[in-house]
N, C-alpha and C positions, 0 to 999 in steps of 0.2 A: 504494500500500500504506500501510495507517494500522497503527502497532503499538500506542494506547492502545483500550483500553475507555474508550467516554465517555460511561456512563451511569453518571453518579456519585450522589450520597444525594441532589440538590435535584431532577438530572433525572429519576431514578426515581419520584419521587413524581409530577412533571410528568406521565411516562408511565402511570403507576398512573391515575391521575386521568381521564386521556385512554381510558385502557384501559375504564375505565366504560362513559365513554359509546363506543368501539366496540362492548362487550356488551351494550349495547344494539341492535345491529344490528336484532336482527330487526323491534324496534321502526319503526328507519328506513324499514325495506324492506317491513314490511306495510303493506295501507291494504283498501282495499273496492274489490276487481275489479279492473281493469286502471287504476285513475287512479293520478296523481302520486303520488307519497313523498318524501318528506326521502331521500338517498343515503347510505348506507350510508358511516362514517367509518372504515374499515377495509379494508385489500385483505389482510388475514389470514395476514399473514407468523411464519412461525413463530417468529422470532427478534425483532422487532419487531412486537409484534402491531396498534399502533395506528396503526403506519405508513402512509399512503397513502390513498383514498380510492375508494370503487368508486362505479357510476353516471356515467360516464364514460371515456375516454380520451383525452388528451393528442395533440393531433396535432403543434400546433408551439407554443415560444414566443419573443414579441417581447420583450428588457428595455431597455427603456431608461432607464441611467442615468446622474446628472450627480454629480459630485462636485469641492467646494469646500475647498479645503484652508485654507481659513481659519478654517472652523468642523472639518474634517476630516468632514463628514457627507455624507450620502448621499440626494438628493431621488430616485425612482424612478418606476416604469409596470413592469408586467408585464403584457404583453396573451396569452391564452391561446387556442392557437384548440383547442376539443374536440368530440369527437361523442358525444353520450349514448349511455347500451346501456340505459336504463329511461327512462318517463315522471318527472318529476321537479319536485318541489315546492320543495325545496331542495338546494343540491349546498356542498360543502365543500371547502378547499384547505388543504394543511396550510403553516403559518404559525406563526413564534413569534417574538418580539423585534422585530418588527416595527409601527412607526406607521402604521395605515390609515387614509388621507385618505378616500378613495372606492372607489366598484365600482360597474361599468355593465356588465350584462348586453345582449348584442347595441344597444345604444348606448343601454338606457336604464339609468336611475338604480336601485340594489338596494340592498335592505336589507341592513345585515352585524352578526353580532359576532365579538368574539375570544373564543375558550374555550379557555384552557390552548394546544394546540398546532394547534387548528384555527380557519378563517374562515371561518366558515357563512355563507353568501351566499341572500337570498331573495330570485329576480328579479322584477318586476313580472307577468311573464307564466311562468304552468308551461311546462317545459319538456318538449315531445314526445320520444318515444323516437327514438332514431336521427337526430336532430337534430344539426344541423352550428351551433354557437355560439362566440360571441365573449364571455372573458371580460378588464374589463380594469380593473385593480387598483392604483390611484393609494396611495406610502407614503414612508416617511422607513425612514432605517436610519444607526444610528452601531456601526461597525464595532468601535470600542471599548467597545459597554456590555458589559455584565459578567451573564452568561445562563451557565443550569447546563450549556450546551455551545454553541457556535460555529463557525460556516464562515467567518467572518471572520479573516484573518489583516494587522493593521496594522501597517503598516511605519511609519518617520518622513515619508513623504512619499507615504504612500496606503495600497493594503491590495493584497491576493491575497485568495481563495478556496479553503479546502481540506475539501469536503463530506461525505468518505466517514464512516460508513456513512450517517448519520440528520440530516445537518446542514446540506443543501440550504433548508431552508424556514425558516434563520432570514437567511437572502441574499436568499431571493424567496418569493413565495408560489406552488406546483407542488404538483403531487401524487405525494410524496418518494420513490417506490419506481421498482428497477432496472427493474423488470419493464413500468414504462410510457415508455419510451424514447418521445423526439419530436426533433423538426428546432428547432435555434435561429438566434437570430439576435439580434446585441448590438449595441447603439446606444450608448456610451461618449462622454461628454462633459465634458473638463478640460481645465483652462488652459493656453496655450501656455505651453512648457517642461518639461509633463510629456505621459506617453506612456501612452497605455491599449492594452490587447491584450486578444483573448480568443478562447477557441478558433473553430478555425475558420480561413478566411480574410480579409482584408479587401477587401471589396468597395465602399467608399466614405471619401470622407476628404473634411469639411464646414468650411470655416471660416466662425465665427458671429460677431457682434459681440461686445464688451468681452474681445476676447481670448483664446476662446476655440473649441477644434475638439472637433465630433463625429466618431467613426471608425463605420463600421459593421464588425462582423464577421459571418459566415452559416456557420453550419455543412453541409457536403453530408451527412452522414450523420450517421442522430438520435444521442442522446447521452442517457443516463439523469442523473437531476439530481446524482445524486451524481460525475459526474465535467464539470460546469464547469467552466471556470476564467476567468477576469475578474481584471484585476490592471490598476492606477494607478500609476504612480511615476518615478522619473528613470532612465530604461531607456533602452538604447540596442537596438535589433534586430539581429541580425546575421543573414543571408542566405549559404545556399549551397547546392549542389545534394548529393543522396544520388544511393544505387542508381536507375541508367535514368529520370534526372533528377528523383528527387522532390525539392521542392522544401523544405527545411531552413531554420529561423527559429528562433533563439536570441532571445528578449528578458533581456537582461542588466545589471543593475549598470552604471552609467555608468562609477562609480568604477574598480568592479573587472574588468572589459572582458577587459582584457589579462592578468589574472592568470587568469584562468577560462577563457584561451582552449585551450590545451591541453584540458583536459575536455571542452568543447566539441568540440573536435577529433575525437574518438574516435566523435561519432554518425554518419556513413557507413560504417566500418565496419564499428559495432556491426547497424545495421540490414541489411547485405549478409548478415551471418555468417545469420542469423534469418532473414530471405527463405530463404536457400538450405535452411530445415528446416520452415517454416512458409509459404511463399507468398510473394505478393506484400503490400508493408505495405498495412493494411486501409483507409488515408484519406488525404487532400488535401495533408497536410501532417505536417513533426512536431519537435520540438523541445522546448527546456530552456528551464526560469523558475528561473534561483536566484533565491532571493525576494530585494526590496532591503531587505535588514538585518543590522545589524551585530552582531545578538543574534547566540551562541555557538548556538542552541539558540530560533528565532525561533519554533518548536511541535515538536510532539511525537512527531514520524514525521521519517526521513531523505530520504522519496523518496514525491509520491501520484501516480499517472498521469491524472490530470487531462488529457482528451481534446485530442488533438495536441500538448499543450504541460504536459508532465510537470514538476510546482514539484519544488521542492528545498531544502535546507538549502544558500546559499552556501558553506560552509568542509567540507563534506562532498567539493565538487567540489576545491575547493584541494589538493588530497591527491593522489598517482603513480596511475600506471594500476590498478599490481594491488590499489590498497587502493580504488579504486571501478568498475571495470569489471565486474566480476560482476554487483553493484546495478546499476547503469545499464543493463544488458541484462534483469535483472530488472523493472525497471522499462518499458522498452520492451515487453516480451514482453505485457503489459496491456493492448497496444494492440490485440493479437488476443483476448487470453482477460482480460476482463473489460472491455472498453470497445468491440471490434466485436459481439462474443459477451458479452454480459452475465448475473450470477445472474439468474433465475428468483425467487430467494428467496435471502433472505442466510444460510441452511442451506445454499447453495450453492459459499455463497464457497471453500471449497479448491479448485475447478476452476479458480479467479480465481491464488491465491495457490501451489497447488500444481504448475500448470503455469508460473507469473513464478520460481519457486525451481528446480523441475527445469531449465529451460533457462539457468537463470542460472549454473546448479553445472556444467552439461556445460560453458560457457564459461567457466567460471572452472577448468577441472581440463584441458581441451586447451589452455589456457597453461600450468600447472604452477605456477599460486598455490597455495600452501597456503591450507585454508580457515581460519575461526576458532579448529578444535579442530587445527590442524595435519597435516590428513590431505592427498592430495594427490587423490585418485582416487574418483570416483564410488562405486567400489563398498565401499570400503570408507568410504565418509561412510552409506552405505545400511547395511550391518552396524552400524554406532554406532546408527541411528536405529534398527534393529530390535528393538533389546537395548532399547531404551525404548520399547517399544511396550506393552505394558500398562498402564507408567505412567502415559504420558500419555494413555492410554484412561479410567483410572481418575479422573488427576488432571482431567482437559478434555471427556471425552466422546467418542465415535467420533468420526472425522474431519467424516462428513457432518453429524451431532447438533449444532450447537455451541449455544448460549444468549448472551444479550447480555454476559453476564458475562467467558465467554471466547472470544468468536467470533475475537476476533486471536492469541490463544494459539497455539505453535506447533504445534498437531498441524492447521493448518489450511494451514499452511507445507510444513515439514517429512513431516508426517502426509500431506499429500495426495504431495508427491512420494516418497513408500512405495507407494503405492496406484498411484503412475501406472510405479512402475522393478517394480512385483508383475506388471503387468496385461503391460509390454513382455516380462518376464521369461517370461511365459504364454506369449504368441499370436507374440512373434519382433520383433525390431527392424523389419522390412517391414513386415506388418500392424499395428507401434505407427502408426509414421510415416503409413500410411493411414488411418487411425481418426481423429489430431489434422489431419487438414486435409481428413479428409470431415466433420466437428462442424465446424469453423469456416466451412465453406462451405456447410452445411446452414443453422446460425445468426447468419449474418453479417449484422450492423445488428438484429438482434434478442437474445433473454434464451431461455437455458436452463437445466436443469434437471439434478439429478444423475441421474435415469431418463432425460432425454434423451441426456447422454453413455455411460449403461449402452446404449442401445438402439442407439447408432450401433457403440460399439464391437464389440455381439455381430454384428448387421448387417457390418459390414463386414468384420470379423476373420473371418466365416463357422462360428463356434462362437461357444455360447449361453453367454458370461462373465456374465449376470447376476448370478450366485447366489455366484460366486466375486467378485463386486468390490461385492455388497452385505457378503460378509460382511468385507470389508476396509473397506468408509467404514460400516458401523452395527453391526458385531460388539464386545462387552464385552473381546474378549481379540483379541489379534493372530492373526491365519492363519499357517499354515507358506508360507515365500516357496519358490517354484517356482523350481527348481534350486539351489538351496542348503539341503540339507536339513541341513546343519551349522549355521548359524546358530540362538542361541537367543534368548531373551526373558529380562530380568532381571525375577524376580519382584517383584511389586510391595511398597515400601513405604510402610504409609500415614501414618508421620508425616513423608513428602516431601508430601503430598498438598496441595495447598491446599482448604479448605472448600468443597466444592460450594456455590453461589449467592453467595459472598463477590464484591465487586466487585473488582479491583484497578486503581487508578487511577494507579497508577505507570506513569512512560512507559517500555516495554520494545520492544526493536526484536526481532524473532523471525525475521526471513528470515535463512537460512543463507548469502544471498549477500556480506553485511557482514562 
């Protein structure tokens, strides 16, 4: 989970810029008959609209990279394997802040440039449709330059990775959207004394000359680019087993080891409590990165679920059970709804965020924590949010509507777990429970869509909820909530409102599980 907007005044322009030449598409994508084209720079996301890249699909990728902590930089390779879905004269990867050495399409040498946030690639030979290619992308990356947004997060003695939403492709060159999940596999090369991880497992560990080891890591199931994680630094790993033996790996703070162990502690049983409502956990592995640094506030989000190996703010974890177990389950629960089951589109995301916040609150109110506003009990945190429900219609837009501006805002939190206690409130606690683990077993290792989880829930609930849970995620005013016909709505006022299209780039944390 990210709580800032990071599309601030220099990236906006970035994206505007970029957004051109996506309206340009058709341009790309016409030509005379069935020959080559340029590929469309656009997978036409409503919320990101210059995001991604169509005229192909991502099947897997290779990164391998070396990092020197004597200059602190970053020498790279991204090799991409893809299959075309057009004939194709040129194809593009989204890329930004990135030094491009080279690019060799199926192993020969390609023409390239940079433009704003893409790497237009033109390979010696066109490429046929339905073609199985190799692309592979020789570059430099310093973690610490200074770009109108970042997936780099550096530490004193290396960096972490934190992507979400649009920030993958300034790490590697990919084509940045949820909705084209692939198979990875990370090749990690630093000096002995320091330790690289990354999602995944480790399938190899290489000792090289002057000192230094490559680690391999492989992921068994794909991963959309926005939730890598890749992290350098003086970690120690800790091992142990979860639920029916999965297998549990903390990479942690050398220093702080022992002071974090506690926190640490708490993920076997968080992951039992969630199996027993969700399934089996969806992957190989799973585990915590408090990042290694000694900032109060190392970036601008408490907790992102970066695949199998969820970062963190270290001194978040430092804290008693009932002031972060909520979060940490929150943040677990990502592992099924938004990182097995991925958006479709990032209009999607309260499926992401609204189901990490409902299960986060059920476990945080069957302890008997008080939550932030001091309430104890589901239902009456659900009456608070109801009373605010025009407003923050007004102020944010329907749940499912959101815009770059406020797509982290809470009614994508909060908002969607309304949507999801309206719909259990509907069809009965039985049929909720059957609905969230026929979608996750319907979309598992893939991306879906707010009409996908409308379609499983009327499916399976066996009443047609469409029109009732459209007008809850894109209705202007809140719906009357099913069984509580007492509950009202505080009418809206608009000098609470914040300006439609204003950016706010203050870091604000919006899960209700904190």
């Amino acid at each position: 989970m990210r709580y800032r907007s990071r599309v601030t005044g220099p990236a906006a322009a970035l994206i505007g810029a970029t957004a051109v030449l996506a309206g340009g598409r058709n341009a790309y994508a016409a030509g005379t008959g069935d020959g080559p084209a340029p590929g469309p720079e656009t997978l036409g996301d409503p919320v990101y609209p210059a995001l991604g890249n169509d005229g192909y699909r991502v099947g897997a990728y290779h990164l391998d990279l070396a990092y020197d902590p004597a200059t602190a930089l970053v020498e790279a390779t991204a090799t991409l394997r893809v299959r075309t879905t057009r004939a194709l004269s040129r194809l593009s990867l989204d890329a930004l802040g990135l030094d491009v050495r080279s690019v060799r399409v199926d192993g020969r040498t390609a023409a390239f440039e940079q433009a704003d946030e893409k790497l237009r690639i033109t390979p010696e030979r066109r490429l046929p449709a339905r073609a199985h290619v190799t692309v592979r992308v020789a570059y430099g990356a310093d973690p610490r330059r200074v770009l109108p947004y970042t997936g780099w997060v550096p530490t004193p003695d290396g960096f972490a990775v934190a992507c979400q939403p649009n920030l993958a492709h300034t790490v590697f060159p990919c084509n940045d959207h949820p909705s084209d999940k692939a198979h990875f596999t990370f090749r990690l090369t630093v000096p002995d004394g320091l330790t690289a991880v990354a999602s995944g497992t480790r399938v190899r560990t290489e000792p090289l000359p002057g000192g230094r080891t490559a680690v391999t890591y492989r992921s068994r199931s794909p991963i959309a680019t926005e939730l890598v994680q890749i992290t350098v630094g003086d970690y120690v790993v800790k091992e142990r087993s979860g639920p029916h033996g999965l297998p549990l790996r903390d990479v942690v703070p050398r220093a702080r080891a022992e002071a974090l162990e506690p926190a640490l502690s708490l993920t076997p049983g968080l992951v039992e409590w969630i199996e027993g409502r969700l399934g089996a956990f969806p992957f190989e592995t799973y585990g915590l990165l408090p990042c290694n640094s000694d900032l109060a506030e190392p970036f601008d989000f408490t907790g992102l679920e970066t695949q199998t190996l969820t970062i963190y703010r270290p001194n978040f974890l430092l804290q008693e059970e009932k002031k972060i177990g909520s979060h940490m389950m929150h943040e677990l629960v990502h592992s099924y709804f938004g990182n097995s089951v991925s958006p479709a589109t990032w209009a999607d995301l309260w499926i992401n965020e609204g189901h990490a916040d409902f299960y986060g609150l059920l476990y945080r109110y069957e302890r008997g924590w008080p939550d932030s506003l001091g309430l104890t009990s589901f239902e009456a945190r659900m009456k608070d949010t109801y009373a605010r429900g025009d407003q923050w219609r007004h102020d944010w837009g329907p749940v499912a509507a959101p815009n770059a501006a406020n797509l982290f805002e809470a009614q994508r939190y909060l908002g969607g777990v309304l949507v999801l206690y309206a719909l259990r409130q509907l069809i009965g606690e039985d049929a909720f429970h059957a609905v969230e683990r026929a979608f996750l077993d319907r979309y598992r290792n893939a991306s879906a869509s707010t009409e996908d989880y409308i379609a499983v829930a009327s499916a399976v609930s066996g009443q047609d909820v469409s029109g009732f849970l459209k007008d809850w995620l894109y209705g202007t005013t809140t719906p009357r909530m099913p069984g509580h016909p007492d509950w009202t709505v505080t009418p809206v006022t608009p000098s609470l409102a914040t300006p439609h299209g204003r950016r706010d780039t203050r870091p604000h944390d919006h899960s209700a599980t904190l």
